[in-house]
KOLVEX-116057 format. One line per 3 residues: number of its first residue (from 1); their letters; for each residue x, y, z of C-alpha. Coordinates in Angstrom, 2 decimals. Layout:
NUM = A = X Y Z | ...
// end
This chain:
1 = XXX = -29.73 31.35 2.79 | -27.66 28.28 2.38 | -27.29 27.13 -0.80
4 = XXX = -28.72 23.86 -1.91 | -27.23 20.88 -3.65 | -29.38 21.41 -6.99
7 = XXX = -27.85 24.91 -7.11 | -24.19 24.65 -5.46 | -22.12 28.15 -5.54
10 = XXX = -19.36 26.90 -8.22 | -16.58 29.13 -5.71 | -17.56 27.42 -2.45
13 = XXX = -17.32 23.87 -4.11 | -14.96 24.32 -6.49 | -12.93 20.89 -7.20
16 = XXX = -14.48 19.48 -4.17 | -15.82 16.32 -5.82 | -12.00 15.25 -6.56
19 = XXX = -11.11 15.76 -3.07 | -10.26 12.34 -1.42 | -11.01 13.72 1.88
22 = XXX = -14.80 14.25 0.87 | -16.96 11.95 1.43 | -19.75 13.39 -0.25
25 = XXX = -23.35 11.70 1.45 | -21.47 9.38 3.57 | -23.68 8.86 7.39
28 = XXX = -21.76 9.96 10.74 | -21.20 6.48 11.85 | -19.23 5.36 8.55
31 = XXX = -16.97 8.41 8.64 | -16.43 7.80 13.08 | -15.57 4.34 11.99
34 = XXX = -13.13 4.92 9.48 | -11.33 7.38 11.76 | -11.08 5.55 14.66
37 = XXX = -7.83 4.07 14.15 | -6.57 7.16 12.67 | -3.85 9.53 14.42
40 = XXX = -5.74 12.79 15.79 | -5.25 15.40 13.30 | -6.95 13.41 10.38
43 = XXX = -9.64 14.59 8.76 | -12.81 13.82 6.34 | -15.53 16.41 4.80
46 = XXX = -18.91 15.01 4.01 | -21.99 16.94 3.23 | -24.64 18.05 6.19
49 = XXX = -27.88 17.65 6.78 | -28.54 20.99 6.25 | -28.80 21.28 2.61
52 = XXX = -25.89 23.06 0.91 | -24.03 22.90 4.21 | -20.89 20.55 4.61
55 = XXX = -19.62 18.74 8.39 | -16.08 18.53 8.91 | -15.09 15.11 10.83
58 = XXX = -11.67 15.51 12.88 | -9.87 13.39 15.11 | -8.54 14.90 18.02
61 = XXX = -7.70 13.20 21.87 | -9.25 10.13 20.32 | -12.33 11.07 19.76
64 = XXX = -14.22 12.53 16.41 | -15.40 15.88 16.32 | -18.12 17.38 14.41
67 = XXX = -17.95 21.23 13.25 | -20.15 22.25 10.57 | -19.51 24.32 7.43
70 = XXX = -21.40 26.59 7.09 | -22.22 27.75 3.57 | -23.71 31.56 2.27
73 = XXX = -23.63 33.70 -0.07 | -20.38 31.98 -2.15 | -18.67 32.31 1.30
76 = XXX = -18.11 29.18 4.07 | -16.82 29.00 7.53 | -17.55 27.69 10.77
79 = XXX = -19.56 30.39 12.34 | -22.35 32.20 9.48 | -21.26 35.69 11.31
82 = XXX = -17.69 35.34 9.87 | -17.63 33.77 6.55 | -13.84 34.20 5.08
85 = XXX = -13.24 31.66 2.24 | -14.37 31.56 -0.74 | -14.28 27.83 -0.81
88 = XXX = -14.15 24.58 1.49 | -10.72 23.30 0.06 | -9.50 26.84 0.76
91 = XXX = -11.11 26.47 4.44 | -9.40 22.93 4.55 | -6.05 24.37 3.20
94 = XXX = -6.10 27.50 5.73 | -6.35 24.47 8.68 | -3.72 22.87 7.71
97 = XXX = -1.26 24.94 9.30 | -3.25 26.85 11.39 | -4.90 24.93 14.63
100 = XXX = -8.51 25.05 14.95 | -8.55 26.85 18.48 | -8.48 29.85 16.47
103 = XXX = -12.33 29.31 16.43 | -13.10 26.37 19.07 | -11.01 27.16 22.28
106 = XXX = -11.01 23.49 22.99 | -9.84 22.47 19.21 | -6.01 22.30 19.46
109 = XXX = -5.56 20.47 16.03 | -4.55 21.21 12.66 | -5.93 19.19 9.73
112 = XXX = -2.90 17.34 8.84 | -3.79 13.67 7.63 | -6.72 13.74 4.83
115 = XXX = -8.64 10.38 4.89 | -9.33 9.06 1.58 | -12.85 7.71 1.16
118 = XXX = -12.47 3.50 0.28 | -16.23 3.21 -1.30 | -17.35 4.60 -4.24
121 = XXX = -21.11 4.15 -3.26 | -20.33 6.68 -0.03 | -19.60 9.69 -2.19
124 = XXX = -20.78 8.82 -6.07 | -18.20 8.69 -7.90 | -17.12 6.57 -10.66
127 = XXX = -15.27 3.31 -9.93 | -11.37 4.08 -10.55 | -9.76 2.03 -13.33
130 = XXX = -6.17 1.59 -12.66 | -5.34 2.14 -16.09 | -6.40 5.89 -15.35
133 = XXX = -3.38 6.15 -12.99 | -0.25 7.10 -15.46 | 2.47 7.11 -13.08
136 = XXX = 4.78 7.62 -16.80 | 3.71 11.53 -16.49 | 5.86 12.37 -13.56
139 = XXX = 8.62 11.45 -15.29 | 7.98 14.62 -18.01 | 9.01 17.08 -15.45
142 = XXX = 9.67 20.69 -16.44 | 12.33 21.78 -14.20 | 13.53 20.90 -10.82
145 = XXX = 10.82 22.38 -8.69 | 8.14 20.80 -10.41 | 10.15 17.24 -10.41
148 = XXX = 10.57 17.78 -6.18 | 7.23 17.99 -5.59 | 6.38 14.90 -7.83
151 = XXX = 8.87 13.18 -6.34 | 7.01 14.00 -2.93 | 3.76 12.79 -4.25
154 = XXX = 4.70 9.95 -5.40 | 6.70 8.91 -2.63 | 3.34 9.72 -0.53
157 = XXX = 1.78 7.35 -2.73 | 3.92 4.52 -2.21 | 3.90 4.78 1.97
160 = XXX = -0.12 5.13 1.73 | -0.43 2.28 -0.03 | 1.50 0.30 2.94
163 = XXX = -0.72 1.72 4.77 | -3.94 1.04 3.03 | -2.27 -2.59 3.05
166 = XXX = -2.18 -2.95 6.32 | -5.53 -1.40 6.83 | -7.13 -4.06 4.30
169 = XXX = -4.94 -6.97 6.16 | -6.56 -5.75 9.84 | -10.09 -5.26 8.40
172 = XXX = -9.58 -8.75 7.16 | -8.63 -10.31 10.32 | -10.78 -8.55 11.88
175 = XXX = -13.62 -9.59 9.87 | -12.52 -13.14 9.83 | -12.46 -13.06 13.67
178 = XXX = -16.54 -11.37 13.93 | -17.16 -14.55 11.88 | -14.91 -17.34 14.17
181 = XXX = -16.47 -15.53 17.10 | -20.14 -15.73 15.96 | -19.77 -19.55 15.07
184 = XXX = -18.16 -19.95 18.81 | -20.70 -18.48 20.57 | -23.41 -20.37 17.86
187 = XXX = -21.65 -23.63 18.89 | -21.66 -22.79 22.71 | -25.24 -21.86 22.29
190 = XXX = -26.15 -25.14 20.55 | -23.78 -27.28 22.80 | -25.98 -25.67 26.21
193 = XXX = -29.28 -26.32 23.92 | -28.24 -30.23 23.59 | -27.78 -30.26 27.21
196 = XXX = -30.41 -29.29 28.37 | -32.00 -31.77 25.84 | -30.36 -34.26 27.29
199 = XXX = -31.31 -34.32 30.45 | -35.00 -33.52 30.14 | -34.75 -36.94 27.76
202 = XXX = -32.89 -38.93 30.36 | -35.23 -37.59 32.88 | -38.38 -38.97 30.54
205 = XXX = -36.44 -41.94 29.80 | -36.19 -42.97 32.92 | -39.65 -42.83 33.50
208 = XXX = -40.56 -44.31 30.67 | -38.19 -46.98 31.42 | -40.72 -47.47 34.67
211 = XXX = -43.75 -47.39 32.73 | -42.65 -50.12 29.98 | -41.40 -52.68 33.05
214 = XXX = -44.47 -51.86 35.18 | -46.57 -52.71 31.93 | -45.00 -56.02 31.06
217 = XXX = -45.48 -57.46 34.43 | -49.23 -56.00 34.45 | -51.83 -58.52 33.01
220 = XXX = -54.40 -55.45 32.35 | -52.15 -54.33 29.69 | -53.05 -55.31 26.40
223 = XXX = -50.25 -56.10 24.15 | -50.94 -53.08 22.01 | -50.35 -50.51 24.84
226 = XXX = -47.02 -52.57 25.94 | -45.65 -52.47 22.53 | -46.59 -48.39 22.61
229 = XXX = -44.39 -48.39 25.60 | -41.49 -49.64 24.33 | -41.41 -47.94 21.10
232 = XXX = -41.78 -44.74 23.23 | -38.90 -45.79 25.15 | -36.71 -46.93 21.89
235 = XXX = -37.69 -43.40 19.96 | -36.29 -41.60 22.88 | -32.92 -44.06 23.62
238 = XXX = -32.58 -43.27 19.93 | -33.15 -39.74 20.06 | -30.42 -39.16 22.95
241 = XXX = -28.31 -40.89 21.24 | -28.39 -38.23 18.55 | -28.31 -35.55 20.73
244 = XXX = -25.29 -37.10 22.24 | -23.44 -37.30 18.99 | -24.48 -33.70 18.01
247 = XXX = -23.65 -32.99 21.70 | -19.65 -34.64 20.81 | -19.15 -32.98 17.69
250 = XXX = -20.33 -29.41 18.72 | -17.82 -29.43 21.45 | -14.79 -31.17 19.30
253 = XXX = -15.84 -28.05 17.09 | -15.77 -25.72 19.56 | -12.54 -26.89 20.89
256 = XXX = -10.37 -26.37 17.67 | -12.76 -23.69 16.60 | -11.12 -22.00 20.17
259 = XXX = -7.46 -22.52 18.90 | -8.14 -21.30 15.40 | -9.64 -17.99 17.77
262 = XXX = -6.43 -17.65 19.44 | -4.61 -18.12 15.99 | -6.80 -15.34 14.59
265 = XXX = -6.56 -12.94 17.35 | -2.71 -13.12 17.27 | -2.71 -12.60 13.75
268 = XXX = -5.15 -9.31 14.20 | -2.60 -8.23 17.28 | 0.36 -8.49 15.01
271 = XXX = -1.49 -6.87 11.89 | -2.60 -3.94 14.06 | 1.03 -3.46 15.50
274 = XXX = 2.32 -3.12 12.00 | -0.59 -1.30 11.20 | 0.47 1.18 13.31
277 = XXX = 4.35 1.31 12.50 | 2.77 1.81 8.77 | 0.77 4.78 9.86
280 = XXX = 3.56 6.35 11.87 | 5.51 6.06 8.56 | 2.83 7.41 6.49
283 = XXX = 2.54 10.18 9.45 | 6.18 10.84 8.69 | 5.80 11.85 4.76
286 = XXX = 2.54 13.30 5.47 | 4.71 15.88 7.80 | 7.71 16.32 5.65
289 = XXX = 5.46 17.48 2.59 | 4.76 20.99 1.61 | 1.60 22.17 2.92
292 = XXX = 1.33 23.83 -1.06 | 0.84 20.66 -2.77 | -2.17 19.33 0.04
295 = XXX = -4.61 20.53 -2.80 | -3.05 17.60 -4.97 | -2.64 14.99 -2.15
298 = XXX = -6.88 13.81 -2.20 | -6.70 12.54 -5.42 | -3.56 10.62 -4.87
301 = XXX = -4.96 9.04 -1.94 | -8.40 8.67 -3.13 | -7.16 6.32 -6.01
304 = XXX = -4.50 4.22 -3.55 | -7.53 3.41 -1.54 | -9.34 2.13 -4.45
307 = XXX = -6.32 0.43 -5.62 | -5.81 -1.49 -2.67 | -9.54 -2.56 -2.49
310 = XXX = -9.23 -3.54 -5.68 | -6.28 -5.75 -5.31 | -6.11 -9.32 -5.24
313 = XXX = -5.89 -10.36 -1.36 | -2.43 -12.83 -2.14 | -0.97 -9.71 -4.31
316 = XXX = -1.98 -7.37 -0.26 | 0.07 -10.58 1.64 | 3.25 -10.33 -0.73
319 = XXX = 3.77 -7.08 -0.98 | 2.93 -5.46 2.82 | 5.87 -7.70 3.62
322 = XXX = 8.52 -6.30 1.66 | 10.05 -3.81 3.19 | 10.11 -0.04 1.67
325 = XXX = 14.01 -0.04 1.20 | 14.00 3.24 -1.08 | 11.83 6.27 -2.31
328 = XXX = 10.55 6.82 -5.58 | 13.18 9.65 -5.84 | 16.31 7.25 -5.47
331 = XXX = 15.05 5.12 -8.73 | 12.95 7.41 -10.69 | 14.76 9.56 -13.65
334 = XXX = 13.08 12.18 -15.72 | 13.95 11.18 -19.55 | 13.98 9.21 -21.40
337 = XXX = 17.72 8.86 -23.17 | 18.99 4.94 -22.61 | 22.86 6.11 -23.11
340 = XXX = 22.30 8.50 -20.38 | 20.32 6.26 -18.29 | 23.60 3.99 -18.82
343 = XXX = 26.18 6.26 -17.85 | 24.30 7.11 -14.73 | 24.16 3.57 -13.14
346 = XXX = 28.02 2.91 -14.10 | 28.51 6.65 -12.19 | 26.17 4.93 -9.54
349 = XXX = 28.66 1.95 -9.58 | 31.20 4.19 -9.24 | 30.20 5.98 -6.43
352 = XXX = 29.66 2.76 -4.64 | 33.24 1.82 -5.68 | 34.94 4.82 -4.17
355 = XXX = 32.87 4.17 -0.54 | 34.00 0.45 -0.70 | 37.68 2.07 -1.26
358 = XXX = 37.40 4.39 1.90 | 36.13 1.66 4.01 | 38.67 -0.77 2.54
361 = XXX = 36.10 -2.87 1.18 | 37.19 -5.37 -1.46 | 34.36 -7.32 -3.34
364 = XXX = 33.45 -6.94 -7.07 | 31.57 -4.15 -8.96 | 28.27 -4.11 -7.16
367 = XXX = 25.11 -5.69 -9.79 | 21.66 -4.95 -9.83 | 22.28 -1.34 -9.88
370 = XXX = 18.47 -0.03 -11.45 | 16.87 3.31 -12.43 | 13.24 3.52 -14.28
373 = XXX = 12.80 6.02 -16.60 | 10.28 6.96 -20.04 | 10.77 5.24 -22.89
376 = XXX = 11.57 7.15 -25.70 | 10.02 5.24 -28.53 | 6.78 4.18 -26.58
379 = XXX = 5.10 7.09 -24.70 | 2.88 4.56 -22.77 | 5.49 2.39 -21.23
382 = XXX = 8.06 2.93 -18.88 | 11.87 1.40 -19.19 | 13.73 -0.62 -16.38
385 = XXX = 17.80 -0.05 -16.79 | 19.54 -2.35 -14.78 | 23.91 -2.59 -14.79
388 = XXX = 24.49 -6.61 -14.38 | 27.99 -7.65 -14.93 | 29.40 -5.24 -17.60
391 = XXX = 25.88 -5.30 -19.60 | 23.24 -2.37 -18.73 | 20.28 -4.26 -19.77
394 = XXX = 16.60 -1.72 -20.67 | 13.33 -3.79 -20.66 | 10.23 -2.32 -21.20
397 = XXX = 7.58 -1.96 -18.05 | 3.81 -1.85 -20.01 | 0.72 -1.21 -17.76
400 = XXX = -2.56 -2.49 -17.73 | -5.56 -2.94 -15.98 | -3.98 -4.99 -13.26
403 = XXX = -0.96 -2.85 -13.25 | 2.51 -2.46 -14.01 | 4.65 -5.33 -15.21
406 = XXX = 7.37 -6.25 -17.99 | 5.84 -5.97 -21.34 | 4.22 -9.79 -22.29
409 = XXX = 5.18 -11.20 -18.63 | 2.14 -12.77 -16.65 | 3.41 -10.74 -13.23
412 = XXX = 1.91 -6.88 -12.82 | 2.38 -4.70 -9.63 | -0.01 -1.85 -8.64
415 = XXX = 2.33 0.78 -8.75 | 6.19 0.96 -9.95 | 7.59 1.42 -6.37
418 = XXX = 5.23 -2.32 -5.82 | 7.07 -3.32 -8.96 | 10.53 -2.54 -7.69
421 = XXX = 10.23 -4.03 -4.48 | 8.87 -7.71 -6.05 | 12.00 -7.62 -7.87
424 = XXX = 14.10 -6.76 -5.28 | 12.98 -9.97 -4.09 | 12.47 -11.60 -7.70
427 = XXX = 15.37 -12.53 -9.77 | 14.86 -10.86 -13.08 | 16.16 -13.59 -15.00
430 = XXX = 12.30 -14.63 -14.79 | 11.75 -11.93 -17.16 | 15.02 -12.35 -19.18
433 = XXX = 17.75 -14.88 -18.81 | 20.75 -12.91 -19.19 | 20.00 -10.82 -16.12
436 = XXX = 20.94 -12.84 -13.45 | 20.05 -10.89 -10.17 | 17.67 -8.73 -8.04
439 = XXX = 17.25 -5.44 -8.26 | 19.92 -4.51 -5.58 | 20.28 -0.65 -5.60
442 = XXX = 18.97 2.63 -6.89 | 20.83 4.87 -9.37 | 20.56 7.96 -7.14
445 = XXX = 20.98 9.05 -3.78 | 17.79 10.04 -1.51 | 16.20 13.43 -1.42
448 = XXX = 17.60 16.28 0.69 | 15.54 19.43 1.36 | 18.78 21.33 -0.03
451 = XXX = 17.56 23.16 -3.17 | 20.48 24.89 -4.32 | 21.38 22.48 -6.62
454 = XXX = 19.15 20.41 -9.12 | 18.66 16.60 -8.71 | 21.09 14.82 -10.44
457 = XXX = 18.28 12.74 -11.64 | 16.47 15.53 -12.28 | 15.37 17.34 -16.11
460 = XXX = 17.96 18.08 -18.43 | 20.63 16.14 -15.81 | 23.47 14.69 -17.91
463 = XXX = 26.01 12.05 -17.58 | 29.40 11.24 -18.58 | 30.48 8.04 -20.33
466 = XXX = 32.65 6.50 -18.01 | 34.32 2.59 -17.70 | 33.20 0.26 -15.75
469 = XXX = 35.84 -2.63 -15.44 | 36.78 -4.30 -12.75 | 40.57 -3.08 -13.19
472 = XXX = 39.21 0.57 -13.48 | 37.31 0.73 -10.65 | 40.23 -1.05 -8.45
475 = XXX = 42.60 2.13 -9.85 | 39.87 4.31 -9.81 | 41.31 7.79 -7.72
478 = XXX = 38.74 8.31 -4.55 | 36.72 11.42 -5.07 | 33.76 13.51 -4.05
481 = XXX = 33.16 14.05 -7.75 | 31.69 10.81 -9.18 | 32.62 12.36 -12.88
484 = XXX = 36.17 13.09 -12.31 | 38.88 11.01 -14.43 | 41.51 9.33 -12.87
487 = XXX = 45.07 11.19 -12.96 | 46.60 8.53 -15.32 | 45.59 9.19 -19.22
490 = XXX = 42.49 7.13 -20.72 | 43.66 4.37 -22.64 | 44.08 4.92 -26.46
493 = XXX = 40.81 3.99 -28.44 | 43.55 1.80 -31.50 | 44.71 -0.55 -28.08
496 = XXX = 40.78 -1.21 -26.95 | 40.04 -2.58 -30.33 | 43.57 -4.91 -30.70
499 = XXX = 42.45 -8.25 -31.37 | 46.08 -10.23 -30.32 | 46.89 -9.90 -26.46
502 = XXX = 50.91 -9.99 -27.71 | 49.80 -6.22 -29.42 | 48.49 -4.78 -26.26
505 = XXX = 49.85 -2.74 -23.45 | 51.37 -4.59 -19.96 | 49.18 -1.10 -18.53
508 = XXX = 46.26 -2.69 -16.60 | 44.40 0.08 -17.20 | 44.08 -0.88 -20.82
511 = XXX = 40.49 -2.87 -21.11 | 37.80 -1.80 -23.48 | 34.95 0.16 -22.14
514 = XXX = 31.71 -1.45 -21.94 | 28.90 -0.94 -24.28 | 25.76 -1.24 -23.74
517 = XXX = 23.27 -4.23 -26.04 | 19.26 -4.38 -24.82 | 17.73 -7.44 -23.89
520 = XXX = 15.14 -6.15 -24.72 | 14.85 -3.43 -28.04 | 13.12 -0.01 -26.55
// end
């Protein structure tokens, strides 16, 4: 026999409650709805109507097929005569690379896009708190494996939550349209309603009009019944009169009330064409990801959906807007050492240098070169580095229940890649005065699937101290190795610190290395 809910095989639903694909006791019409729009191939678990029994919800050729779990004996499947896994997730996992038609001929799909449930009251569980989500512990990598696949997840993260953006957005409109298109047809309704009104009045008028001038040139007609008449005929002058005016307005309604329906519909067409370029980019990460870490995608998910609902509607409109210029992977850095953190954005400036150099590119050293790493004093915060003019600058990034921001600032972000693309937009010298740009480009290069060599932002990653004047970098030597010294010698540490410009050296190369003062104390 199955088993039932009030006595669940532990095996079979192991860790199935923090699964963002399962839906838990959510009906067969929310779960169709909610993956309607979504690319076949996605996916939701919910439990059956058969006690102890689950239903596995697929899209595939646009439609949404059912196929039922089947659950006995601490084993599940989808046929009871060949029960192989020990648990749904494994099921889920095993379908993730291989295609369905292994037991439905008709069933070429895989499970590849896990839909994250957006309502708390369709599976139970407790409302999310963003202040659960402590982005800070990806940065505490181990080694480089474990850093890559972090890296992965959290770039996931950031391209579902353009998506659940966009989804929110749509829903929106589309919402907002139901309700422009109910008062329309309410208005059109009332506006036939009046007419009719109308003309069965006129019609009685009229013969009322009869009766009251028949009456006043009859003698038999006491005064009494001639004064009845013309009331009667005032009362209903008076009354189309009204209907006349309600008649007017109704239809000046209706007429902008059509415009604002055009408005709205092009607004839903353009939100559900970038809806779609957001999925396809979410589709995109979903693909590149190692099927091995699919076990740790549901909770990611589940909590961007909740974020996003969650989020203040004008916070939605800013940020779906900005584009996603860089991954997680190209700002993030796993430690927490400031000097280190400094050396790597002047190497980053460096690097930048030596392309400008083989393109013949002349401008000065690039600003707004960023990284985010831990903060070594605080193990709750995060730190923003940021090189602006010869001064690396490390501000402290708090979070709180409305998400991540500078610490004391009145501006917080959902996530850190949300709070790296406001200020890509944002001067931060709203934060702190001295830094007087954008953020304008990550530390680090993207992500390759090459694994023979560790990250450079990576655990236990070091950087040289290098210097970052504008005469260096003009006579700095073109190199594939960011840390290799020019030919000529380094200047002599007595001539950096000579306080007369007679006592120092015609060499150009001669200018003090930068150090490197907070704006902010870690």
């Amino acid at each position: 026999m199955a088993t039932t809910p009030s006595t669940p095989s532990a095996g079979v639903a192991h860790n199935l409650m923090e699964q963002g694909w399962f839906w838990g006791d959510a009906d067969r019409s929310t779960v169709s709805q909610a993956l309607s729009d979504q690319p076949d191939g996605s996916f939701v678990v919910r439990n059956a109507s058969q006690p102890g029994d689950y239903t596995l919800s697929v899209k595939y050729n646009n439609q949404v097929k059912l196929l039922r779990i089947a659950v006995k004996d601490g084993k599940c499947g989808f046929n009871t005569d060949q029960l192989t896994h020990d648990s749904v997730i494994k099921l889920i996992e095993f379908h993730r690379n291989i295609s369905l038609n292994v037991f439905n001929d008709s069933l070429d799909v895989r499970l590849l896009y896990p839909v994250s449930v957006r309502r708390n009251s369709q599976n139970g569980k407790p409302l999310f708190k963003k202040g659960h989500l402590q982005q800070r512990l990806i940065l505490n990598a181990r080694n480089d494996t474990e850093w890559r696949e972090r890296l992965e997840l959290e770039n996931l993260r950031a391209v579902h939550l353009a998506f659940e953006r966009g989804a929110k957005l749509y829903d929106s409109a589309h919402q907002e349209m139901e309700k422009a298109e109910t008062l329309y047809h309410a208005l059109t309704q009332s506006i036939r309603d009046n007419e009719v009104k109308l003309e069965k009045l006129q019609t009685v008028l009229e013969t009322e009009s009869v009766v009251v001038n028949e009456s006043a040139a009859s003698l038999s007609h006491s005064e009494m019944l001639k004064n009845v008449f013309v009331n009667n005929k005032t009362f209903l002058e008076e009354s189309i009169r009204r209907i006349q005016a309600e008649l007017e307005s109704s239809t000046e309604k209706k007429k902008t009330l059509s415009g604002i329906l055009v408005e709205i519909s092009t607004k839903k067409e353009n939100w559900k064409a970038r809806l779609y370029k957001l999925m396809e980019l979410r589709g995109a990460v979903y693909d590149q990801i190692d099927p091995s870490l699919s076990h740790k995608m549901g909770s990611i998910l589940d909590a961007g959906a909740e974020l996003i609902n969650s989020e203040p509607t004008k916070v939605t409109q800013l940020l779906v807007d900005m584009e996603l210029k860089w991954t997680p992977a190209q700002f993030l850095m796993c430690g927490a050492s400031k000097e280190n953190a400094a050396n790597a954005l002047i190497h980053a400036r460096y690097r930048i240098a030596q392309l400008d150099k083989a393109v013949g590119l002349k401008r000065e050293p690039m600003d707004g070169i960023f990284l985010i790493r831990a903060s070594a004093s605080q193990s709750d915060k995060l730190v923003l580095s940021v090189l602006y003019g010869e001064r690396v600058s490390h501000c402290l990034i708090e979070q709180n229940e409305e998400g991540w921001g500078f610490e004391h600032s009145n501006v917080y972000l959902t996530t850190i890649a949300d709070f790296v693309r406001y200020y890509s937009h944002f001067s931060l010298e709203t934060h702190a005065d001295a830094i007087k740009t954008t953020l304008k480009m990550p530390a680090f290069d993207p992500v390759t699937k090459d694994t023979s060599r560790p990250l450079r932002n990576g655990p236990g990653q070091i950087f040289t101290a290098l210097p970052i004047s504008t005469k260096y970098m003009e006579k700095a030597l073109l190199s594939d190795d960011p840390t290799k010294s020019p030919e000529s010698p380094e200047p002599r540490p007595d001539l950096w610190n000579s306080s007369s410009p007679d006592n120092r050296s015609t060499d150009s190369r001669l200018v003090r290395p930068t150090s490197f003062p907070e704006t902010i104390p870690e």
